[in-house]
SEBA-997415 format. One record per atom (N, C-alpha, C): x, y, z; residue in three letters. Coordinates in steps of 0.02 Angstrom, whole numbers, padded with zeros to 5 digits, always signed. Example, Ala and Ser with C-alpha at 12.3 -4.5 7.8 and 13.67 -1.06 7.14 Angstrom:
+00660-00284+00390Ala
+00615-00225+00390Ala
+00660-00165+00390Ala
+00642-00112+00354Ser
+00684-00053+00357Ser
+00645+00002+00394Ser
! end
This chain:
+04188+01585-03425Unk
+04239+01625-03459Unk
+04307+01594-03447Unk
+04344+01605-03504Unk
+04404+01578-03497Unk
+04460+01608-03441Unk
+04496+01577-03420Unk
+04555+01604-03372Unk
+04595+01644-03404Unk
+04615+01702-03379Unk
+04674+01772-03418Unk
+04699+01745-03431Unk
+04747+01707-03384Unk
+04811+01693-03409Unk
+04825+01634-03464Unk
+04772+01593-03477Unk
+04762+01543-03513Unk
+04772+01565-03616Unk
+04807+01543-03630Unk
+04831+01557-03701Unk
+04779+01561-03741Unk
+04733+01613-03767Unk
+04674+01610-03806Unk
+04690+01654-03869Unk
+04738+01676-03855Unk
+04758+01745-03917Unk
+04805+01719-03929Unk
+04803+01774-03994Unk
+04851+01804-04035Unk
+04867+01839-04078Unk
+04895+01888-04099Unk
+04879+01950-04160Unk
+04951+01978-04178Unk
+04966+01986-04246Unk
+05004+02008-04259Unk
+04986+02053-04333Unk
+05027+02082-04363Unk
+05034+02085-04433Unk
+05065+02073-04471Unk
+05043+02075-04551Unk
+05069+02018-04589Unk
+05072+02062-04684Unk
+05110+02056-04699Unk
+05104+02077-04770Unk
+05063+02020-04819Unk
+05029+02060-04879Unk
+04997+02017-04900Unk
+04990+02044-04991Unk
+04998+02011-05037Unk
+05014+02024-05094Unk
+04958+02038-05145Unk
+04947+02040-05205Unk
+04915+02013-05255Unk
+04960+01981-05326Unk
+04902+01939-05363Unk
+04904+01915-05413Unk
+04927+01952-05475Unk
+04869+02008-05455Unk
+04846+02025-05551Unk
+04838+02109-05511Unk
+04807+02139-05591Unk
+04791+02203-05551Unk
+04726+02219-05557Unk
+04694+02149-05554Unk
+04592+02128-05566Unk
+04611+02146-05476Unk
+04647+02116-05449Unk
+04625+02098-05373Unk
+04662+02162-05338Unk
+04693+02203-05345Unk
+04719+02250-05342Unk
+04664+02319-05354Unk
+04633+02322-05436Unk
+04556+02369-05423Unk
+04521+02338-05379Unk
+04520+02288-05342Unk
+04455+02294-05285Unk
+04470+02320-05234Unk
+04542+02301-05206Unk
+04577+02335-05139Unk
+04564+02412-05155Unk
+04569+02447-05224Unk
+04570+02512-05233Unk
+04513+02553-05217Unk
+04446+02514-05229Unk
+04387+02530-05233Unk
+04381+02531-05158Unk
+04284+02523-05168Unk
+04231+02557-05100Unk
+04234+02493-05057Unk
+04235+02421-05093Unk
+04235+02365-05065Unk
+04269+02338-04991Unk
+04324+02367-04999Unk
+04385+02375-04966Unk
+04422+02427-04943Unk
+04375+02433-04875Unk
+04409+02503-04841Unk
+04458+02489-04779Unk
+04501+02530-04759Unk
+04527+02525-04705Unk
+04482+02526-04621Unk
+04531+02472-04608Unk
+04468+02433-04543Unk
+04434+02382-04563Unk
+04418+02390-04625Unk
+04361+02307-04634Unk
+04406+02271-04621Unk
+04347+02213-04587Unk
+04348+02151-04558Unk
+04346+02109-04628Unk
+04424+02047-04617Unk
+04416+02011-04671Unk
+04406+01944-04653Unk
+04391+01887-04695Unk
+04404+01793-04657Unk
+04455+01790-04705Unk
+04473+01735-04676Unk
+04540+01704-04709Unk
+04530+01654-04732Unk
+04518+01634-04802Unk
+04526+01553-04842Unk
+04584+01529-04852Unk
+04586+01468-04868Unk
+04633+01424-04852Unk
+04651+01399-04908Unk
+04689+01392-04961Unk
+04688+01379-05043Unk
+04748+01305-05041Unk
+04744+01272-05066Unk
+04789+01214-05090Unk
+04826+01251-05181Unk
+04875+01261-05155Unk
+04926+01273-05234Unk
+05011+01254-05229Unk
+05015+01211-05260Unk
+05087+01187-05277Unk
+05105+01146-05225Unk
+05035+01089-05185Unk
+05053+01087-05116Unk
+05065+01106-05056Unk
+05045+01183-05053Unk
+05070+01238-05011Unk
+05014+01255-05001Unk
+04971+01236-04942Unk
+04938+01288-04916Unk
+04941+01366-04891Unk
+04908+01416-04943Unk
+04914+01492-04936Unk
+04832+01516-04915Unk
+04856+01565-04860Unk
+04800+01594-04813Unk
+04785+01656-04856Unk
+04721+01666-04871Unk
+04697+01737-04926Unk
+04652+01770-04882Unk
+04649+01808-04912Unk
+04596+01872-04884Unk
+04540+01888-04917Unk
+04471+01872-04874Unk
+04405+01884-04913Unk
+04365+01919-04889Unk
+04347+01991-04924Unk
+04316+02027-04901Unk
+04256+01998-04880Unk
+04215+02026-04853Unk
+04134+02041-04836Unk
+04077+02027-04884Unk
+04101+02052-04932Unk
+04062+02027-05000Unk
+04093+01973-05042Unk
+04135+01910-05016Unk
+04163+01860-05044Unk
+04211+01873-05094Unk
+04239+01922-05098Unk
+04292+01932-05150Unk
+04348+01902-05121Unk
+04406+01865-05154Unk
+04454+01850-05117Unk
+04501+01898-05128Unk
+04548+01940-05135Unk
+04569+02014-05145Unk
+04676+02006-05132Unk
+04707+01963-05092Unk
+04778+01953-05075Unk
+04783+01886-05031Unk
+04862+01878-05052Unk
+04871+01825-05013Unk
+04937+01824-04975Unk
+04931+01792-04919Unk
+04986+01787-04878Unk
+05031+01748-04890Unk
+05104+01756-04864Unk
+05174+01710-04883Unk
+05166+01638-04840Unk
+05220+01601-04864Unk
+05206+01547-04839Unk
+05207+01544-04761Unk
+05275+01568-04717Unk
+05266+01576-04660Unk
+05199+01611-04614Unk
+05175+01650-04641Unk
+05129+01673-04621Unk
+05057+01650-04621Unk
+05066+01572-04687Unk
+05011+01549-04698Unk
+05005+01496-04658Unk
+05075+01464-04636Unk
+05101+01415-04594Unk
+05049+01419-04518Unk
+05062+01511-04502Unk
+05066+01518-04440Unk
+04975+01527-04415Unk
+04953+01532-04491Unk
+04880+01529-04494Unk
+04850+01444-04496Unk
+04900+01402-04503Unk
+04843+01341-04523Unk
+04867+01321-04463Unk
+04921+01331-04418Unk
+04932+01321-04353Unk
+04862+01333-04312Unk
+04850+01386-04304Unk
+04800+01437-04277Unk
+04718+01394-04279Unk
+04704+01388-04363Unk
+04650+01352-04370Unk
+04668+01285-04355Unk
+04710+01241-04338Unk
+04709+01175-04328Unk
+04720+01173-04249Unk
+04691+01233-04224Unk
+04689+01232-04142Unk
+04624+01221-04131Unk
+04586+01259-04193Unk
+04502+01275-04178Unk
+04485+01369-04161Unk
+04552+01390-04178Unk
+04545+01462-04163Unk
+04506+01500-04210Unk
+04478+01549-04208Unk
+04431+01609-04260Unk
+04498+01630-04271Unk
+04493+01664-04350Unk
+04511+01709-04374Unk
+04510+01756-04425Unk
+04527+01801-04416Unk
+04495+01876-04448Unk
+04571+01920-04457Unk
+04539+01960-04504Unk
+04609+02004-04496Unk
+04580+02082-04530Unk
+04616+02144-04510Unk
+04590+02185-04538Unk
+04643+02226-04587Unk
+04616+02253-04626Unk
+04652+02298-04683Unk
+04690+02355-04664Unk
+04767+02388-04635Unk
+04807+02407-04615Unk
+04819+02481-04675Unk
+04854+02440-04726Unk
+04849+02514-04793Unk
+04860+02453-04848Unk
+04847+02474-04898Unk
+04869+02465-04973Unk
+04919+02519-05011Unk
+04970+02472-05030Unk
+05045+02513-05068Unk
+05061+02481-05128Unk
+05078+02537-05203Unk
+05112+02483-05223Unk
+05184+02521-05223Unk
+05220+02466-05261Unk
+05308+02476-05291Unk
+05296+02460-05354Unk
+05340+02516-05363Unk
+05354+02513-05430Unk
+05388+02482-05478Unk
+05437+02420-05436Unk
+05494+02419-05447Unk
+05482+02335-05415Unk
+05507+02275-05447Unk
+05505+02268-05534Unk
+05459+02296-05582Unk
+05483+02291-05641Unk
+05418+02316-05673Unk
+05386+02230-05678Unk
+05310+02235-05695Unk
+05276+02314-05706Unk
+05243+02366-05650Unk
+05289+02321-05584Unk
+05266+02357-05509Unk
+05222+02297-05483Unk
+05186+02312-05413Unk
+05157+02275-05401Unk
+05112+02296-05333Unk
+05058+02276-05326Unk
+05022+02311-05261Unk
+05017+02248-05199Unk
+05035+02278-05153Unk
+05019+02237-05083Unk
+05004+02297-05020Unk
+04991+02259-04977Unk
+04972+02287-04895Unk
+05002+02261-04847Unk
+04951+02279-04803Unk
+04954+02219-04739Unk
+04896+02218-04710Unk
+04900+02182-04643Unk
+04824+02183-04616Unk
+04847+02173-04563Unk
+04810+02156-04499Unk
+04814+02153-04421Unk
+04789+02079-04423Unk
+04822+02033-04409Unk
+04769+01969-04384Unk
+04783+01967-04326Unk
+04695+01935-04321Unk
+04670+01924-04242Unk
+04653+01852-04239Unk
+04685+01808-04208Unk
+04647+01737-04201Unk
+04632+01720-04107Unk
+04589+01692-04105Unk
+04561+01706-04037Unk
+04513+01614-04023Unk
+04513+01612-03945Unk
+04480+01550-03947Unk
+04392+01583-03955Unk
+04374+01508-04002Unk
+04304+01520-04002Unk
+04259+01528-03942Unk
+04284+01503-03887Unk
+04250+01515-03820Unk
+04224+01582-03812Unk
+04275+01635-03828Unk
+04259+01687-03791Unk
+04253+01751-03875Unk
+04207+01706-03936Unk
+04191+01730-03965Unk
+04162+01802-03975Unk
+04122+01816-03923Unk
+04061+01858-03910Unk
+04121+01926-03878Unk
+04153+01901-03835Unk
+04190+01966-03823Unk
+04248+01994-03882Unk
+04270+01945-03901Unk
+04338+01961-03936Unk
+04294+01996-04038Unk
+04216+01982-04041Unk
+04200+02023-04076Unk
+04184+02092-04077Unk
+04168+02121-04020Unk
+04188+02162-03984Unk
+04214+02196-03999Unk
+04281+02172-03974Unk
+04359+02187-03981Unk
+04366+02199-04057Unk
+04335+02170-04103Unk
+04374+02175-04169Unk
+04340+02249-04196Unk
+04274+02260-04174Unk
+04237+02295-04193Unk
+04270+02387-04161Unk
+04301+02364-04098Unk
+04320+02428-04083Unk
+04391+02427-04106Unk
+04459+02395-04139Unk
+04488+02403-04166Unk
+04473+02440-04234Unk
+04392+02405-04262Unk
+04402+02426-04331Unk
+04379+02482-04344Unk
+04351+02519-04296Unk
+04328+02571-04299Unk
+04388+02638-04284Unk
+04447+02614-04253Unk
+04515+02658-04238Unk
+04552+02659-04278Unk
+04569+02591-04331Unk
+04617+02580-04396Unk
+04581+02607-04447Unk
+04524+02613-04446Unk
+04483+02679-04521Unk
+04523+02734-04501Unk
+04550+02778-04449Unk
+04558+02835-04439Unk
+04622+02833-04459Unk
+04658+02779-04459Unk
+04730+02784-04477Unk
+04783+02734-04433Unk
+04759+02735-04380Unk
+04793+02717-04324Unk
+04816+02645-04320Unk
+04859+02617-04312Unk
+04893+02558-04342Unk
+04909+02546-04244Unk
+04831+02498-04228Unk
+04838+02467-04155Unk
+04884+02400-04162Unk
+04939+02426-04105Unk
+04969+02341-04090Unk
+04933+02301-04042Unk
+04916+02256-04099Unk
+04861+02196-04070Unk
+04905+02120-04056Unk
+04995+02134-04027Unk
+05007+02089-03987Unk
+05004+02112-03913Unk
+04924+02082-03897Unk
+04922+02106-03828Unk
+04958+02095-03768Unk
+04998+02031-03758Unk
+05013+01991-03729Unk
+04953+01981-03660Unk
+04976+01929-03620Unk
+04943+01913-03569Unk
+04905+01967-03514Unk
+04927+02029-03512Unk
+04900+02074-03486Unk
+04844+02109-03515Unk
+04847+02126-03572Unk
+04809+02146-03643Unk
+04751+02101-03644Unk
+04756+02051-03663Unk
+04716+02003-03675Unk
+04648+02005-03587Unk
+04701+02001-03552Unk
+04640+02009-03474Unk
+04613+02070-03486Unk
+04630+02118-03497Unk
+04604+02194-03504Unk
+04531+02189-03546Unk
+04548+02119-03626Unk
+04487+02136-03653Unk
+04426+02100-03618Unk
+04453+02039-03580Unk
+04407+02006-03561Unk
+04380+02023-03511Unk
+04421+02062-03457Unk
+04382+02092-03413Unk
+04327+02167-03426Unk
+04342+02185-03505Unk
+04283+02253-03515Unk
+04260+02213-03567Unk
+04218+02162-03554Unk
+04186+02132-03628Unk
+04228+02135-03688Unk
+04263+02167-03704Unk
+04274+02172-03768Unk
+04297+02250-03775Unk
+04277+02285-03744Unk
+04268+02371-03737Unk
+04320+02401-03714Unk
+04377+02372-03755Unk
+04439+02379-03708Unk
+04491+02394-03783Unk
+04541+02434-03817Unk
+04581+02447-03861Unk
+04642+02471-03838Unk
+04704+02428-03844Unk
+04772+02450-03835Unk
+04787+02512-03850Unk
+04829+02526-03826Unk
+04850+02628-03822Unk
+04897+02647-03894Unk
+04954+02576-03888Unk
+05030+02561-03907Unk
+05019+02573-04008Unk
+05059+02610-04039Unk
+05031+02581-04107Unk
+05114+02579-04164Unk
+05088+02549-04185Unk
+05141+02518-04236Unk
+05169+02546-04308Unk
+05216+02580-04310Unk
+05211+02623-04389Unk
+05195+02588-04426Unk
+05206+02636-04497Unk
+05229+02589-04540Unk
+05263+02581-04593Unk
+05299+02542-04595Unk
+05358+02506-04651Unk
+05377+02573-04667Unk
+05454+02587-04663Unk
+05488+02627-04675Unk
+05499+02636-04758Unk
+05483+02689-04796Unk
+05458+02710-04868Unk
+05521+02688-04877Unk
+05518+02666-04930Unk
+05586+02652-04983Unk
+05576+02688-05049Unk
+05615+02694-05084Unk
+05618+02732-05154Unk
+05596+02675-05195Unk
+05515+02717-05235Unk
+05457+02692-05275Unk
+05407+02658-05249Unk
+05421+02683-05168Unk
+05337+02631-05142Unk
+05301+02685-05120Unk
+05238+02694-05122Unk
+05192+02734-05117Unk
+05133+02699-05067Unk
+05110+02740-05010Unk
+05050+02699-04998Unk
+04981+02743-05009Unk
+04949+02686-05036Unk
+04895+02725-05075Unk
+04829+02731-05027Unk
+04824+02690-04974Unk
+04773+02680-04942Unk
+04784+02688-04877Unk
+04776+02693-04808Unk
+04813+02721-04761Unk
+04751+02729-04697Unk
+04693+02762-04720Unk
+04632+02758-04683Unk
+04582+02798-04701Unk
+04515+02793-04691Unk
+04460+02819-04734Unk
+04465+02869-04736Unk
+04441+02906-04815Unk
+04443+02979-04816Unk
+04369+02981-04826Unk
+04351+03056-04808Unk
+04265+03068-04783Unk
+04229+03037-04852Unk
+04245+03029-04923Unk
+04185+02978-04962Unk
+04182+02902-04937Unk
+04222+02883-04899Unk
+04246+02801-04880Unk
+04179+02816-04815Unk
+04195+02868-04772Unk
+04164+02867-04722Unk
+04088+02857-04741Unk
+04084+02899-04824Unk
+03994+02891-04830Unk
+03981+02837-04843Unk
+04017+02800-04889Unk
+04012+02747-04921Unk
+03993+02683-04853Unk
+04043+02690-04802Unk
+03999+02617-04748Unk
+03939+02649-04695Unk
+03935+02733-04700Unk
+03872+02741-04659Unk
+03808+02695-04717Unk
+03821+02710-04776Unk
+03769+02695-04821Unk
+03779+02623-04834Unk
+03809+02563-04820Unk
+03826+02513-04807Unk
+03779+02488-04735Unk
+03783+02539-04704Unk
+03752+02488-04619Unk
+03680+02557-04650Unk
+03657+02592-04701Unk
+03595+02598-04719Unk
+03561+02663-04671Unk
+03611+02710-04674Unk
+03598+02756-04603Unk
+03581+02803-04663Unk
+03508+02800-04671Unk
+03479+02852-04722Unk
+03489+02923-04724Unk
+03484+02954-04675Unk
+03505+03007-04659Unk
+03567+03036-04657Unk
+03623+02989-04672Unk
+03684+03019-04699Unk
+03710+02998-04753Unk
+03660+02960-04784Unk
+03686+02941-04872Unk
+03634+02990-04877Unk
+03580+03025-04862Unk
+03541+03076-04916Unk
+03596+03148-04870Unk
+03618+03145-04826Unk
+03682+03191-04825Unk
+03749+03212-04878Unk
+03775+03126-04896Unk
+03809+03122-04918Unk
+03795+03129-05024Unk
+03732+03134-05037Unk
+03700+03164-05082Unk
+03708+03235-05095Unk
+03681+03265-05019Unk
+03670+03344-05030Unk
+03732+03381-05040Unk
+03785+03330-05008Unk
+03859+03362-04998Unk
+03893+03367-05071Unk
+03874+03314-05120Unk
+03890+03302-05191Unk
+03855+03350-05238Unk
+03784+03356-05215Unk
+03766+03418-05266Unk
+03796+03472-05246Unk
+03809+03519-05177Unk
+03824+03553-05162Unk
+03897+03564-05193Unk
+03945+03523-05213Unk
+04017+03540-05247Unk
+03988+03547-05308Unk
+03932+03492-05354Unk
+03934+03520-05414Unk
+03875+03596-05435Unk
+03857+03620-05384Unk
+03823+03689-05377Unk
+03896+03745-05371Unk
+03952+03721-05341Unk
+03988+03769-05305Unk
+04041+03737-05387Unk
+04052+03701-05418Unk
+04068+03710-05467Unk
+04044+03754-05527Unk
+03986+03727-05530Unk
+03942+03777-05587Unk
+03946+03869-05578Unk
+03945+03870-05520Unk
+03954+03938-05537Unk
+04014+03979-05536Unk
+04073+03922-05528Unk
+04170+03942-05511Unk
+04161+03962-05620Unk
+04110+03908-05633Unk
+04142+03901-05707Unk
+04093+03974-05755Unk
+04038+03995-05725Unk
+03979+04038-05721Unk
+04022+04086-05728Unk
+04055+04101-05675Unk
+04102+04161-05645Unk
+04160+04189-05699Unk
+04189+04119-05746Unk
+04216+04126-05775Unk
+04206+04153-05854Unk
+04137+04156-05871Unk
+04120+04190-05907Unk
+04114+04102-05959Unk
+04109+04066-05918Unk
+04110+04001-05968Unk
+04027+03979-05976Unk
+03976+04011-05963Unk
+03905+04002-05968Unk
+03879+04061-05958Unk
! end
């Protein structure tokens, strides 16, 4: 195992844009929930290497600014992993015709101590579905904390976010209970997608008879 004090981390967050509003409905959708775990590709355009974000199912979905993409090919030209997770999705309105972006949490970590610091990502991503925006600059103390509990270890400290300006809205923020069915039924936990069934007929039963009631059947 690597030495604490030895430089293996690093995590910050980072705003991250889109194109079009093709890549914008996917951030909107089931694909892309708060907490997923994303990789980061590496794109050649205009000479400028830009760091993107690819979901789980290979979609590539936003992309990062140049500094930030800088601070990513830094990272990979160490040999470091990196991952980052989905924070919220916002758009503005303002230029027209508006435009949607986020942010995410990146985590880049030495491959050595792979096994723990997945871990680590896994119990972050399970706290940022709820809402909770963990500051994952651990520094040198942080970082020993994860390595000394495997991985089983999550900062306390958390980070707002971005102070609302007039015409920005955030649309995404952390799972609401259909998001929650949607990745039990993702990792295939039968018993709460045929939950998450009974729960759907049950509104359109408790509809039918609001409209019954009404003398509308």
């Amino acid at each position: 195992m690597s030495e604490q004090g030895k430089d293996i981390y690093s995590g910050f967050y980072a705003r991250f844009d889109t194109v079009s509003k093709k890549e914008a409905s996917q951030l909107l959708g089931s694909d892309n929930l708060v907490g997923d775990i994303y990789e980061i590709e590496f794109r050649l355009e205009d000479k400028r290497r830009i760091a993107w974000l690819k979901n789980r199912f290979g979609a590539v979905v936003g992309f990062f600014g140049e500094d930030t993409s800088r601070e990513l090919s830094l990272a990979e030209a160490r040999g470091w992993k990196i991952s980052a997770l989905l924070s919220f999705v916002a758009y503005t309105d303002s230029p027209a015709p508006g435009e949607y972006w986020g942010e995410a949490a990146i985590v880049c970590f030495d491959p050595q101590e792979e096994a723990v610091f997945s871990v680590f990502l896994e119990g972050l991503s399970k706290v940022m579905a709820e809402g909770l925006r963990l500051n994952v600059e651990l520094g040198k103390q942080g970082v020993a904390q994860v390595l000394a509990n495997k991985g089983k270890w999550t900062p306390k400290n958390t980070v707002p976010l971005p102070g609302k300006e007039k015409g920005v809205a955030f649309l995404k923020t952390r799972r609401g209970l259909n998001e929650g069915l949607v990745e039990l039924a993702r990792q295939r936990n039968v018993g709460c997608y045929i939950a998450s069934w009974l729960f759907v007929a049950l509104v359109l039963v408790g509809i039918f008879f609001g409209l019954k009631s009404c003398g509308l059947f």
